[in-house]
mmCIF file as gemmi writes it, N, C-alpha and C atoms, coordinates in Angstrom:
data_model
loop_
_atom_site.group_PDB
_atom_site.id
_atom_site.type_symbol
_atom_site.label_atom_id
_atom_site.label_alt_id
_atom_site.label_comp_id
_atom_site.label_asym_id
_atom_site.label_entity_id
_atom_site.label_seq_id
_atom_site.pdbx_PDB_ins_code
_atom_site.Cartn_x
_atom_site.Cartn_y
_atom_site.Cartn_z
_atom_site.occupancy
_atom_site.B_iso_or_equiv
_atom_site.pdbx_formal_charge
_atom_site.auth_seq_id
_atom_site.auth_asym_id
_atom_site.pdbx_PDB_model_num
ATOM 1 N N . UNK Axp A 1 ? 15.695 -29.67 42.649 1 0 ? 1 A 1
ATOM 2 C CA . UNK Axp A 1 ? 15.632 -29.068 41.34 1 0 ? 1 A 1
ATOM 3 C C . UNK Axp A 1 ? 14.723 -29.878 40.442 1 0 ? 1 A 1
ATOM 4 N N . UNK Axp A 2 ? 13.966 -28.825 39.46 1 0 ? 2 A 1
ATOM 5 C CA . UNK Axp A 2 ? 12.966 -29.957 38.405 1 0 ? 2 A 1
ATOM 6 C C . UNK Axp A 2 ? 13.566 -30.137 37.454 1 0 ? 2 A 1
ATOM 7 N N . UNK Axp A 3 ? 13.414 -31.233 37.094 1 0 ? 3 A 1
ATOM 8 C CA . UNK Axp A 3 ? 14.216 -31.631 35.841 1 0 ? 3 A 1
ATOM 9 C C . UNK Axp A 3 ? 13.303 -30.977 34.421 1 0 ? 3 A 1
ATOM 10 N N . UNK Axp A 4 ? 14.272 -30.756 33.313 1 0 ? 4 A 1
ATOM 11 C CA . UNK Axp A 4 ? 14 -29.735 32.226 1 0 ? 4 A 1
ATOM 12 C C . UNK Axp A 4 ? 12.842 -31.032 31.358 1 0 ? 4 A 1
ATOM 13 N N . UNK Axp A 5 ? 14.107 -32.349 31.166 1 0 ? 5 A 1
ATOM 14 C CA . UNK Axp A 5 ? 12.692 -33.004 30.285 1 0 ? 5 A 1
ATOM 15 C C . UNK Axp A 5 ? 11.058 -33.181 31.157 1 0 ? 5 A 1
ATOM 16 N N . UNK Axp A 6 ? 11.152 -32.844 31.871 1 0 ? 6 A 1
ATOM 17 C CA . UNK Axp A 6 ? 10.095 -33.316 33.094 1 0 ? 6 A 1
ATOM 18 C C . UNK Axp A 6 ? 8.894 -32.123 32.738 1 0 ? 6 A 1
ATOM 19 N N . UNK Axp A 7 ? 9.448 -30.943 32.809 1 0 ? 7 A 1
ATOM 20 C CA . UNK Axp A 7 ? 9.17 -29.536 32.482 1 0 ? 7 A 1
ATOM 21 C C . UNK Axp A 7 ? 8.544 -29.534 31.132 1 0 ? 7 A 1
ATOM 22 N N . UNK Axp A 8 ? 9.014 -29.927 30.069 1 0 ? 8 A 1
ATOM 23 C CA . UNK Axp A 8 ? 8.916 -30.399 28.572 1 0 ? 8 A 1
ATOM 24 C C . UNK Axp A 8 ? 7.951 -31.289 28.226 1 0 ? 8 A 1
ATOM 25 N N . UNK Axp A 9 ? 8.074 -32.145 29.543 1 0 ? 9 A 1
ATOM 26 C CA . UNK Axp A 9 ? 6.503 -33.06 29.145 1 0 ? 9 A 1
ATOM 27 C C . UNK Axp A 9 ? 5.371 -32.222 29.948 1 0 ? 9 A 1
ATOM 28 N N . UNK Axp A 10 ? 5.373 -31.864 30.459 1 0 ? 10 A 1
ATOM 29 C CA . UNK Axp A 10 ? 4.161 -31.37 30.968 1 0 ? 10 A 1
ATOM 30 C C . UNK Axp A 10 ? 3.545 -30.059 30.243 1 0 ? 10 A 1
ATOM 31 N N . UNK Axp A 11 ? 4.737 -29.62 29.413 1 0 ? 11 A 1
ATOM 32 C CA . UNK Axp A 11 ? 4.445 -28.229 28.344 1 0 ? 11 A 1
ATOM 33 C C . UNK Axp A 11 ? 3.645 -29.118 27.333 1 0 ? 11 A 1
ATOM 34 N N . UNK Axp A 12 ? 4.239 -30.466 26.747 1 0 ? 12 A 1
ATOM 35 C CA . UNK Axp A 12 ? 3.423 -31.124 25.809 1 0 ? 12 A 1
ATOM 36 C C . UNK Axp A 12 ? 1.943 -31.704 26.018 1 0 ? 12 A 1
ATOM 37 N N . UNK Axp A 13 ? 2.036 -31.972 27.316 1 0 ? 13 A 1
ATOM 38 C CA . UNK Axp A 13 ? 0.527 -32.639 27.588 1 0 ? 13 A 1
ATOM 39 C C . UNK Axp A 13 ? -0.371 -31.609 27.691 1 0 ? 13 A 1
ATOM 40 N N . UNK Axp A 14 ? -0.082 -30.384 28.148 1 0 ? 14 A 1
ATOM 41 C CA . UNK Axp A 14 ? -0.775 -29.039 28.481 1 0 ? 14 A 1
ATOM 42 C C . UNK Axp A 14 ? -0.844 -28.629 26.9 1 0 ? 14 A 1
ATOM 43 N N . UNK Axp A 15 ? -0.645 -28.747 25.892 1 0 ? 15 A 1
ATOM 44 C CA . UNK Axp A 15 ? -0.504 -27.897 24.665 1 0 ? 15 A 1
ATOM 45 C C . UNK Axp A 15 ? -1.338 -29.412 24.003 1 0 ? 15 A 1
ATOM 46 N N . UNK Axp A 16 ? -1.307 -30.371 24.38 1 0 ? 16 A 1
ATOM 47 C CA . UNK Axp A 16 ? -2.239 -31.67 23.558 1 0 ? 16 A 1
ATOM 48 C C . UNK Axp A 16 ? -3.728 -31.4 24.302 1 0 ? 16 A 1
ATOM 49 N N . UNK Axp A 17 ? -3.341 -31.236 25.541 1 0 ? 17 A 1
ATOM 50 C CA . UNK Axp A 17 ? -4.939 -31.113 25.789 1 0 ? 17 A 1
ATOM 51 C C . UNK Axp A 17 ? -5.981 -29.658 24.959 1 0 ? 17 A 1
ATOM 52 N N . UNK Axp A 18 ? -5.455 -28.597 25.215 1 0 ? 18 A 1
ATOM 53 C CA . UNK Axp A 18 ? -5.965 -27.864 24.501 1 0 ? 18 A 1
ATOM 54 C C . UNK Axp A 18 ? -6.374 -27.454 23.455 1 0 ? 18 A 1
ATOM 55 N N . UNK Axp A 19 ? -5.395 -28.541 22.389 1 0 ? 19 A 1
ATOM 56 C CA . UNK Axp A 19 ? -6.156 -28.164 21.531 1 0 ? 19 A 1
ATOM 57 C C . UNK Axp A 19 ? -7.172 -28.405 20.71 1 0 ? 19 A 1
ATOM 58 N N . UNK Axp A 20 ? -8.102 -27.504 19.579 1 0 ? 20 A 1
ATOM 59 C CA . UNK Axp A 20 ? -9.272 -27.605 19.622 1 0 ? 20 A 1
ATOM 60 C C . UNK Axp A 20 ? -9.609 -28.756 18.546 1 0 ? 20 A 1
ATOM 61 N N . UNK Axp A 21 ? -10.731 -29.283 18.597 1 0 ? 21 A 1
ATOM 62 C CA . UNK Axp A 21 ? -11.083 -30.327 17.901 1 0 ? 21 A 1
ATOM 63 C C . UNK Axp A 21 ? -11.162 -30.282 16.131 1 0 ? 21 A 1
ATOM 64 N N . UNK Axp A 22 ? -11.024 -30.579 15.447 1 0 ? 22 A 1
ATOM 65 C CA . UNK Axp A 22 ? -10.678 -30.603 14.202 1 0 ? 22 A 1
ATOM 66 C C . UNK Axp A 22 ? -11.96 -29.845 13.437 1 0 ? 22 A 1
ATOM 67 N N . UNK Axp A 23 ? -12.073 -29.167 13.005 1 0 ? 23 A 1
ATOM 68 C CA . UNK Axp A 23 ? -13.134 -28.33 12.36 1 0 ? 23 A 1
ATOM 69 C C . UNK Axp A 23 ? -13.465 -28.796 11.107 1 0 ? 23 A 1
ATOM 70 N N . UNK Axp A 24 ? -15.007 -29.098 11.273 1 0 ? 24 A 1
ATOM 71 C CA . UNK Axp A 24 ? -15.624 -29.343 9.922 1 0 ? 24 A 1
ATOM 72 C C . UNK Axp A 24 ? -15.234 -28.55 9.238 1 0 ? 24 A 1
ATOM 73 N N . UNK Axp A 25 ? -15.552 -28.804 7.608 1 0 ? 25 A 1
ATOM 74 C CA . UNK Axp A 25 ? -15.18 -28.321 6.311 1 0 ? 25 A 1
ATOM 75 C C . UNK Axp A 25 ? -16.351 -27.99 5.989 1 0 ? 25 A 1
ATOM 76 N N . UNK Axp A 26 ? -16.312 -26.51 5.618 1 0 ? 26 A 1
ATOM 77 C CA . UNK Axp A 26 ? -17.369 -25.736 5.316 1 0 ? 26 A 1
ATOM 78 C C . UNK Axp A 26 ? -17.379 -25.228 3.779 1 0 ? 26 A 1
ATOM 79 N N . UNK Axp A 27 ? -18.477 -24.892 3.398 1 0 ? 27 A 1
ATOM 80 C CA . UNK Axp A 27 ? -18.636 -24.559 2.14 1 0 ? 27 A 1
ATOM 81 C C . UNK Axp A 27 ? -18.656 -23.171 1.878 1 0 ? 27 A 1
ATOM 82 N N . UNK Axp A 28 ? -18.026 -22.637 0.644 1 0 ? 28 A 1
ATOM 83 C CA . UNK Axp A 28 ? -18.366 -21.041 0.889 1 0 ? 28 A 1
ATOM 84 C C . UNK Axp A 28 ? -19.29 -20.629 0.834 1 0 ? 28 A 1
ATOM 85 N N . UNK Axp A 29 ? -19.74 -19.557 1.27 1 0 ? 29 A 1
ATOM 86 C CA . UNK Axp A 29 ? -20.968 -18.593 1.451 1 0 ? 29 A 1
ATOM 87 C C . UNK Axp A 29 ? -21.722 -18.42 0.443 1 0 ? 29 A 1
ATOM 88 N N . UNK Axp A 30 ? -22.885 -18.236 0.249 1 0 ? 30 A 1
ATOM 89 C CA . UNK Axp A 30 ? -23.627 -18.115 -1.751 1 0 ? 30 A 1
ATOM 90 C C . UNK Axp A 30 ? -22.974 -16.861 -1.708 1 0 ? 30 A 1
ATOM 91 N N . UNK Axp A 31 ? -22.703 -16.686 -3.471 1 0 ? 31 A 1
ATOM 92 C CA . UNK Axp A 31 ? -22.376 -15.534 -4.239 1 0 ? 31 A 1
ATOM 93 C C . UNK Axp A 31 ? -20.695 -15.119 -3.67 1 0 ? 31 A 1
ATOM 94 N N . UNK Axp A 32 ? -20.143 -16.209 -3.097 1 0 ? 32 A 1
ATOM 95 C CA . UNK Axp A 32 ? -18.791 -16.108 -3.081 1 0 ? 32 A 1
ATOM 96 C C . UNK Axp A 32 ? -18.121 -15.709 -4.277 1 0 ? 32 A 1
ATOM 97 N N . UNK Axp A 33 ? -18.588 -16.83 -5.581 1 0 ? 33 A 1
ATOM 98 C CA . UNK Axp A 33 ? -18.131 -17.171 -6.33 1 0 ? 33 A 1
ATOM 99 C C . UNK Axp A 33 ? -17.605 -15.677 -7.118 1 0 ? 33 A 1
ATOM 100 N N . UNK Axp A 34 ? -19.228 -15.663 -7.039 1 0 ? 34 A 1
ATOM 101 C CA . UNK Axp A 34 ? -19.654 -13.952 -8.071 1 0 ? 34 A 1
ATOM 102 C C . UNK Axp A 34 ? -18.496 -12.628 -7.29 1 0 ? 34 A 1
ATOM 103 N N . UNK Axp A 35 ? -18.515 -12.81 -6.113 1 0 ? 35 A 1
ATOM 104 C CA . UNK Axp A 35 ? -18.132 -11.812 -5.643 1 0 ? 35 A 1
ATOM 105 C C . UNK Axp A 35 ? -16.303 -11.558 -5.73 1 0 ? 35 A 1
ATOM 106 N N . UNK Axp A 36 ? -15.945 -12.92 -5.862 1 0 ? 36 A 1
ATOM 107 C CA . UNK Axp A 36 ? -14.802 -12.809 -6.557 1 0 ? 36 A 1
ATOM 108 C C . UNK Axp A 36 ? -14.85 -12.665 -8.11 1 0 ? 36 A 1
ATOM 109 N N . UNK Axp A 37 ? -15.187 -13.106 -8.826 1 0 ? 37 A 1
ATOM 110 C CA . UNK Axp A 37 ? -15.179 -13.083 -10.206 1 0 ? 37 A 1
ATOM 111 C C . UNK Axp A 37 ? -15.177 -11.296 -10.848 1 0 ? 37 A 1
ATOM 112 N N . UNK Axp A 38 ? -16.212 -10.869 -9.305 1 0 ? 38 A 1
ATOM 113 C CA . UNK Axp A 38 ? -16.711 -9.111 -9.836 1 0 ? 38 A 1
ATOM 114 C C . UNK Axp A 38 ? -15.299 -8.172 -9.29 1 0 ? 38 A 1
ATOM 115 N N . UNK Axp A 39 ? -14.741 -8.644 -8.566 1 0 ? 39 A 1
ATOM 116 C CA . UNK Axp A 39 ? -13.61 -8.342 -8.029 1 0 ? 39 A 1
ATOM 117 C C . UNK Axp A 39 ? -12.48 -8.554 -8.601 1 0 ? 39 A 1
ATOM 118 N N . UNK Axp A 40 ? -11.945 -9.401 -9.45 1 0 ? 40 A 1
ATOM 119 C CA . UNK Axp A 40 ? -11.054 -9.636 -10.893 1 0 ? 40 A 1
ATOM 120 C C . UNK Axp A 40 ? -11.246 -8.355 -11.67 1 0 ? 40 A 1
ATOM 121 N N . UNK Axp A 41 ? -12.872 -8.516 -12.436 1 0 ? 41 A 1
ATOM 122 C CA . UNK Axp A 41 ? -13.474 -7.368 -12.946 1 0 ? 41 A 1
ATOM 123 C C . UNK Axp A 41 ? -12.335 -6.043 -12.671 1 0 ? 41 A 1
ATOM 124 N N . UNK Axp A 42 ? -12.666 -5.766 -11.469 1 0 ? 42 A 1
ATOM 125 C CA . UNK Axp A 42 ? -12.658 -4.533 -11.088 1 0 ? 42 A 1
ATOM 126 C C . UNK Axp A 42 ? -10.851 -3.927 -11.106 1 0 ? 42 A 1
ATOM 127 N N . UNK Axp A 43 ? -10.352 -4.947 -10.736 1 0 ? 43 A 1
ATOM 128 C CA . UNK Axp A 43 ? -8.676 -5.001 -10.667 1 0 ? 43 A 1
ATOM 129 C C . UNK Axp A 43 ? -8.311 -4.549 -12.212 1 0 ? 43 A 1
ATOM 130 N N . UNK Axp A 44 ? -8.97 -5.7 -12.89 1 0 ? 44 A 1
ATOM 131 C CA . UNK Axp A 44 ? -8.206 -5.809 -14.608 1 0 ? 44 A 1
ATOM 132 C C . UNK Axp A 44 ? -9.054 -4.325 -14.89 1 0 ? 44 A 1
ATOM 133 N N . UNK Axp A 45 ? -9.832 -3.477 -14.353 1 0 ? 45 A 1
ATOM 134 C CA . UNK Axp A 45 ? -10.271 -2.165 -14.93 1 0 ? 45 A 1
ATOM 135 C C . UNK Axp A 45 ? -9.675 -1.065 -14.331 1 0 ? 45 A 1
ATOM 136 N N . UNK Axp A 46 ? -9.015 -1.435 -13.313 1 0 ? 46 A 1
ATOM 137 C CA . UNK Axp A 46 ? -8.183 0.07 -12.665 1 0 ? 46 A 1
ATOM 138 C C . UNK Axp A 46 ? -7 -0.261 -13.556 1 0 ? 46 A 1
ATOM 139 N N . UNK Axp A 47 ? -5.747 -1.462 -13.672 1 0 ? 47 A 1
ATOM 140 C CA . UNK Axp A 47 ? -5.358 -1.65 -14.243 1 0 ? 47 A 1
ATOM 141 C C . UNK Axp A 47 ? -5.272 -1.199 -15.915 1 0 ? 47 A 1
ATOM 142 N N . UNK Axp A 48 ? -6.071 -1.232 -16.021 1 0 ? 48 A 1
ATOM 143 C CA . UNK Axp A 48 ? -6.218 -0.243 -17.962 1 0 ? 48 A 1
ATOM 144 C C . UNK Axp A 48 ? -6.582 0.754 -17.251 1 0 ? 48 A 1
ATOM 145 N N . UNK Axp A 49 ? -7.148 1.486 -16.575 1 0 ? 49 A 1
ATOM 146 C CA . UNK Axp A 49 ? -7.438 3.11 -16.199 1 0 ? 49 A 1
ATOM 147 C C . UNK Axp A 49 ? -5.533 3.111 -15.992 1 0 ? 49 A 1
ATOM 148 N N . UNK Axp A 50 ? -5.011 2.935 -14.996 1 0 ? 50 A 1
ATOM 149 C CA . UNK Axp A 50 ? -3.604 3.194 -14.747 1 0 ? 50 A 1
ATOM 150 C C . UNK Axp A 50 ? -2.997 3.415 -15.944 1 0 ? 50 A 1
ATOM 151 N N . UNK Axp A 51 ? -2.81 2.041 -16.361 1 0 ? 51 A 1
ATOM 152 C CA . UNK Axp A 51 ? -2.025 2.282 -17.74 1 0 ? 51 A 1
ATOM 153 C C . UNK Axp A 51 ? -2.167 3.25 -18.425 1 0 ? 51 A 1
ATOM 154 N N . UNK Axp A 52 ? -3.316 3.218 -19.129 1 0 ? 52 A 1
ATOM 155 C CA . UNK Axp A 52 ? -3.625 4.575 -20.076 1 0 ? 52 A 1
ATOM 156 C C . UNK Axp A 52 ? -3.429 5.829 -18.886 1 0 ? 52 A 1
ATOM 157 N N . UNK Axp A 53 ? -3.166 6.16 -18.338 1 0 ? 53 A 1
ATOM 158 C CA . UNK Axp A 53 ? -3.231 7.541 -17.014 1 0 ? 53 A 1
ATOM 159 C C . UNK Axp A 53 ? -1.944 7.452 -17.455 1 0 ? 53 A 1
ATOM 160 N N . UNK Axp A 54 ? -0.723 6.961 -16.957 1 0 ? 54 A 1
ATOM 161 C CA . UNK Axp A 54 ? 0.638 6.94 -17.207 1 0 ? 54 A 1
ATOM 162 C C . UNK Axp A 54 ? 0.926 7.427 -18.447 1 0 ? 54 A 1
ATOM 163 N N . UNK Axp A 55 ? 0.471 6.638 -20.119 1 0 ? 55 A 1
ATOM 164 C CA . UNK Axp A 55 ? 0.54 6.821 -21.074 1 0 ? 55 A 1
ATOM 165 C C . UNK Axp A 55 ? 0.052 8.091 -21.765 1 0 ? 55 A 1
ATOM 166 N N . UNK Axp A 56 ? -0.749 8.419 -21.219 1 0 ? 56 A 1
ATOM 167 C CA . UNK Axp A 56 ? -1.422 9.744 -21.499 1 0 ? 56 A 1
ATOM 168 C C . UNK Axp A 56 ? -0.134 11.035 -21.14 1 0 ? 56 A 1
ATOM 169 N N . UNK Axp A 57 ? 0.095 10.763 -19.779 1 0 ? 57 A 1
ATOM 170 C CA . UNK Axp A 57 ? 0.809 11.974 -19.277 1 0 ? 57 A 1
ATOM 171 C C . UNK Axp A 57 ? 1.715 12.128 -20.387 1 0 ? 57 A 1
ATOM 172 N N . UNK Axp A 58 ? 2.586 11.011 -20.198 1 0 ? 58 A 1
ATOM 173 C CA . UNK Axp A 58 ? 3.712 10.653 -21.814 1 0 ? 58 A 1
ATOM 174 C C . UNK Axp A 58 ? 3.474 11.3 -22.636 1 0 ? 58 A 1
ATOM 175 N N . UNK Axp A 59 ? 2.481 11.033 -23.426 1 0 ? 59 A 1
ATOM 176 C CA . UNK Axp A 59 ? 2.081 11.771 -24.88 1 0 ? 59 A 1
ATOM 177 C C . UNK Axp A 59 ? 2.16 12.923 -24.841 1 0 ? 59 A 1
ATOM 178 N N . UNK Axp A 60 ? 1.679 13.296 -23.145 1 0 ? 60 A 1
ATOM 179 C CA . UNK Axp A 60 ? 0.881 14.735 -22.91 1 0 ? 60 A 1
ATOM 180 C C . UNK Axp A 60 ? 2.232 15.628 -22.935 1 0 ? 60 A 1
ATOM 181 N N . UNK Axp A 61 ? 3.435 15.664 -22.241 1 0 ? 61 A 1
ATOM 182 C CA . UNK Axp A 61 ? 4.512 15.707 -22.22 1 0 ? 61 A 1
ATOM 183 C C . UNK Axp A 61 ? 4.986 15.93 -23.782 1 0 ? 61 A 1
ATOM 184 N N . UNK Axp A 62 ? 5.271 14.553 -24.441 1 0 ? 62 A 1
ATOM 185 C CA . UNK Axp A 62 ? 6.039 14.792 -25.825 1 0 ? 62 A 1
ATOM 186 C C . UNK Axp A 62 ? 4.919 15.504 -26.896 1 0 ? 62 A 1
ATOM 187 N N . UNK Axp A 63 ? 4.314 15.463 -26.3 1 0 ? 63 A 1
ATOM 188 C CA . UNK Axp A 63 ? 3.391 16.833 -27.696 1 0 ? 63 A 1
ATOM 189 C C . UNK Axp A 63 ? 3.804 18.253 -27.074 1 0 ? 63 A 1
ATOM 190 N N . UNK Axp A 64 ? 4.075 18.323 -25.712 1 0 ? 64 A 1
ATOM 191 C CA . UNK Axp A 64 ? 4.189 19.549 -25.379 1 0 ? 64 A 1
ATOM 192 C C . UNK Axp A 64 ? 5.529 20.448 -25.818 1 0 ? 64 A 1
ATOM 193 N N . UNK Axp A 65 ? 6.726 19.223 -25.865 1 0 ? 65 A 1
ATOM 194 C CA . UNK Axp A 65 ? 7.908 19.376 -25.961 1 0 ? 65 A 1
ATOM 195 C C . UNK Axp A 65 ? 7.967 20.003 -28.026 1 0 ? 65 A 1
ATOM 196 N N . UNK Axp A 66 ? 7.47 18.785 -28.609 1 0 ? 66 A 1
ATOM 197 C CA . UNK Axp A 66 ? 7.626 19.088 -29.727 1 0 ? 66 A 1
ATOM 198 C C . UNK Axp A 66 ? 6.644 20.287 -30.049 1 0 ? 66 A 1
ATOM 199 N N . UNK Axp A 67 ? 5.753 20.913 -29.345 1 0 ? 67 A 1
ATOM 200 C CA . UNK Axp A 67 ? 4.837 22.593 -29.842 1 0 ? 67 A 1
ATOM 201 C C . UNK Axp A 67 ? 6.132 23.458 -29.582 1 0 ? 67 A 1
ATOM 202 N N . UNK Axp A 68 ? 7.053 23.237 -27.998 1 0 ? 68 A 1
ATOM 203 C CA . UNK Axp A 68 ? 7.705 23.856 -27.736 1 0 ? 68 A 1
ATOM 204 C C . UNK Axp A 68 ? 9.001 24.093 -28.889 1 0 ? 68 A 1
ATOM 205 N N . UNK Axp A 69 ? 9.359 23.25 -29.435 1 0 ? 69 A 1
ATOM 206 C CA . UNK Axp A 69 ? 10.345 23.064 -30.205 1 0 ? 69 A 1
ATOM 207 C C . UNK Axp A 69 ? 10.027 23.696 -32.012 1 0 ? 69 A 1
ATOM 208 N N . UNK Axp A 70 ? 8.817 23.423 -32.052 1 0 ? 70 A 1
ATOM 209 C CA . UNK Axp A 70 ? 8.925 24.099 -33.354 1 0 ? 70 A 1
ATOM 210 C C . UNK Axp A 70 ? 8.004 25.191 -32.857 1 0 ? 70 A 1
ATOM 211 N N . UNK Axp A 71 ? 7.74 25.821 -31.691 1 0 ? 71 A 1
ATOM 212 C CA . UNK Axp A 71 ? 7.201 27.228 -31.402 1 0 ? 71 A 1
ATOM 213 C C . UNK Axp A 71 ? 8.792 28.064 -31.863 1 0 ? 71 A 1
ATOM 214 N N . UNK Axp A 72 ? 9.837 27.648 -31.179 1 0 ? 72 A 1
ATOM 215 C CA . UNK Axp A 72 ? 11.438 28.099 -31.301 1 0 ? 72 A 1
ATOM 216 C C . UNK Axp A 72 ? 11.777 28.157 -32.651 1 0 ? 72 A 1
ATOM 217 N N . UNK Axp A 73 ? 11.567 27.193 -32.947 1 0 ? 73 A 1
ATOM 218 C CA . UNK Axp A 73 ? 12.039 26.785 -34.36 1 0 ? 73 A 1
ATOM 219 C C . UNK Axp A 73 ? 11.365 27.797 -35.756 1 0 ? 73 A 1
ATOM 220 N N . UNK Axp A 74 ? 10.215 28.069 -35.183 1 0 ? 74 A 1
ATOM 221 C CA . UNK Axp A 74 ? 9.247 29.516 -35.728 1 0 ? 74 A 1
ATOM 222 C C . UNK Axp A 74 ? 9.13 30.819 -35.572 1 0 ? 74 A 1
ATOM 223 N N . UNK Axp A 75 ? 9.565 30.84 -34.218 1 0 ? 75 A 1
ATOM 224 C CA . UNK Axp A 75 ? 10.01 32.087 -33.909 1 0 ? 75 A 1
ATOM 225 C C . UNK Axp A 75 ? 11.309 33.203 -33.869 1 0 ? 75 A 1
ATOM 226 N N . UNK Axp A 76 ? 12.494 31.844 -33.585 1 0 ? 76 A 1
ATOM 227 C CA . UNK Axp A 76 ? 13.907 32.41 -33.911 1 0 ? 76 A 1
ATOM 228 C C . UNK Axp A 76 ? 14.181 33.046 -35.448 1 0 ? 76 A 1
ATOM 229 N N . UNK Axp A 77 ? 13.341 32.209 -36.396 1 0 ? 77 A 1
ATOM 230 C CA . UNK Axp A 77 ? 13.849 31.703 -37.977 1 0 ? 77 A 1
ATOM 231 C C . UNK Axp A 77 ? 13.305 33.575 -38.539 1 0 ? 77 A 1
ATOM 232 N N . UNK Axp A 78 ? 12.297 33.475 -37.949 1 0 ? 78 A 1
ATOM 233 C CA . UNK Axp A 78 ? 11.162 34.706 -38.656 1 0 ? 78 A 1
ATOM 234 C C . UNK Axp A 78 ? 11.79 36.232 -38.389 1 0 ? 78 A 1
ATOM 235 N N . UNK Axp A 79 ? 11.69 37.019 -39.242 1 0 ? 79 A 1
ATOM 236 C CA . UNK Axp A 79 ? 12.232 38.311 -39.17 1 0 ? 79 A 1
ATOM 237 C C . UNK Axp A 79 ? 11.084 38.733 -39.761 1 0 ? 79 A 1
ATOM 238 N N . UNK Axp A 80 ? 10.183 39.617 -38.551 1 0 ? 80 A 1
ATOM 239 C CA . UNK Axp A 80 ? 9.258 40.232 -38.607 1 0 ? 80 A 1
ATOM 240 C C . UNK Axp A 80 ? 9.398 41.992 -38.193 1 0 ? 80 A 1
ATOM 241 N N . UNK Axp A 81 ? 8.547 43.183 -38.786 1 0 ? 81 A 1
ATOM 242 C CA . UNK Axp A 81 ? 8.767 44.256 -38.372 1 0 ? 81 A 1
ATOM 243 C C . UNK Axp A 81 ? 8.313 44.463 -36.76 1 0 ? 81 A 1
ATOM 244 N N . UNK Axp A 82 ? 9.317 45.38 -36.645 1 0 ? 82 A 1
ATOM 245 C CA . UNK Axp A 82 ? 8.609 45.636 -35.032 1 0 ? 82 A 1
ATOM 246 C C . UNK Axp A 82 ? 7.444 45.99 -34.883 1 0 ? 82 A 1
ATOM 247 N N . UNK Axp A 83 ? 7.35 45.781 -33.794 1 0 ? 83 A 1
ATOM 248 C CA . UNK Axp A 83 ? 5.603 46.022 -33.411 1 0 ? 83 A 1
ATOM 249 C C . UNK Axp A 83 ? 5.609 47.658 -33.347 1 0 ? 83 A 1
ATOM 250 N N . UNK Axp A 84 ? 6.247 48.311 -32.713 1 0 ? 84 A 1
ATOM 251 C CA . UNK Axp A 84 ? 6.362 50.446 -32.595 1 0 ? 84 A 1
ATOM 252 C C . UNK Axp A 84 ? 7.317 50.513 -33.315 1 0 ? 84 A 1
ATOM 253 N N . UNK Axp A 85 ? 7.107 51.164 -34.319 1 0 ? 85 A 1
ATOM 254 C CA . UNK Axp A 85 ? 8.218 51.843 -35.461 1 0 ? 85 A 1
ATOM 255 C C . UNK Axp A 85 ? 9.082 52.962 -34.493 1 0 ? 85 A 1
ATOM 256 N N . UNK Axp A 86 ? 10.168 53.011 -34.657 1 0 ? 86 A 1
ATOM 257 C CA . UNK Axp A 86 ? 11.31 53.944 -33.891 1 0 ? 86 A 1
ATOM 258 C C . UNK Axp A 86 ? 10.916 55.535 -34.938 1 0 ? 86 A 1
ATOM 259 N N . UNK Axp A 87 ? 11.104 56.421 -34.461 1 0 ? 87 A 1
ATOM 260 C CA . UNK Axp A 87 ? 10.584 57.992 -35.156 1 0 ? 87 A 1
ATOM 261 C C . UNK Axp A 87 ? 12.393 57.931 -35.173 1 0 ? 87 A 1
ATOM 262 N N . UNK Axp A 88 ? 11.987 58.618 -36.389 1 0 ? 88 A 1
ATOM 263 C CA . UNK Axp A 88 ? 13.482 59.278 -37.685 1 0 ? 88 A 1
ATOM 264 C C . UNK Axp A 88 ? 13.786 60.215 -36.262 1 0 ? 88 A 1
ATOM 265 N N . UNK Axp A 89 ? 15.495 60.3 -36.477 1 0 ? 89 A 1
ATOM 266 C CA . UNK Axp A 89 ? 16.028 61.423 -35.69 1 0 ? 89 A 1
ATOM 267 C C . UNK Axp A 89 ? 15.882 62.629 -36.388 1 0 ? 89 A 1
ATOM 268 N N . UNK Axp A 90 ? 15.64 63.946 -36.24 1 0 ? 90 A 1
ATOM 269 C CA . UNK Axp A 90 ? 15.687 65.02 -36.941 1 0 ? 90 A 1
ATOM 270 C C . UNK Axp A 90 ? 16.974 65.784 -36.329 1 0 ? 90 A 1
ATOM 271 N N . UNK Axp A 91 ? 17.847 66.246 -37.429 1 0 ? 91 A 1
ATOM 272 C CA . UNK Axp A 91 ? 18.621 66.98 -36.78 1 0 ? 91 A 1
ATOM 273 C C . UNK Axp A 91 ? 18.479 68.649 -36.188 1 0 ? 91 A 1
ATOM 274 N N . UNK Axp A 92 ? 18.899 69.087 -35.409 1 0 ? 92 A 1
ATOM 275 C CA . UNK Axp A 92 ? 18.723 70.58 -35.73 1 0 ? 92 A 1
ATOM 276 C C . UNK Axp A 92 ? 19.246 71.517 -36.35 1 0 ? 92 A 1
ATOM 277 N N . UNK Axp A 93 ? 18.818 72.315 -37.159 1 0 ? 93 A 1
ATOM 278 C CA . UNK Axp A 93 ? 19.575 73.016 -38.532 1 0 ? 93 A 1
ATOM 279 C C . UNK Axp A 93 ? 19.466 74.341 -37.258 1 0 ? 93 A 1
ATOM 280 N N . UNK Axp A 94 ? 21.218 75.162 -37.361 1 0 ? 94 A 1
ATOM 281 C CA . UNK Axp A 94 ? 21.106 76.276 -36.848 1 0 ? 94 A 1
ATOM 282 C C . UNK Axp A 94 ? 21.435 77.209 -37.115 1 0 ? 94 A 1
């Protein structure tokens, strides 16, 4: 039988050898900088598009409610003539 720590070292020496050598430190790419900075930009501008989109509907909504409310409020109140006048009954004289 193989023994487990035996097994364990040879997983460690196999996992030390492989691995890869320490990687230089690289600099970012030109126009990294910009390309994040334009990318902030762009976030903080959907961001106010959203907002105002949300806020809008809102308004869009409570203006609709309050036309609706004093459309009612104008129309119940009012006693107007009918639109087709009803014709007089005539009786028949016999």
């Amino acid at each position: 039988m193989n023994d487990p720590e035996q097994q364990w070292q040879k997983l460690v020496e196999a996992a030390r050898r492989t691995s890869p050598p320490p990687a230089a430190k690289k600099s970012p790419p030109p126009g990294f900088a910009t390309g994040i900075v334009a990318l902030r930009e762009s976030i903080i501008a959907l961001a106010r598009v959203l907002f105002w989109r949300r806020w809008s509907i809102t308004v869009a909504v409570l203006c609709f409610v309050i036309f609706v409310v004093i459309f009612m409020l104008y129309r119940c109140t009012e006693s107007s003539d009918p639109l087709i006048e009803t014709p007089e009954l005539q009786q028949p004289t016999p």
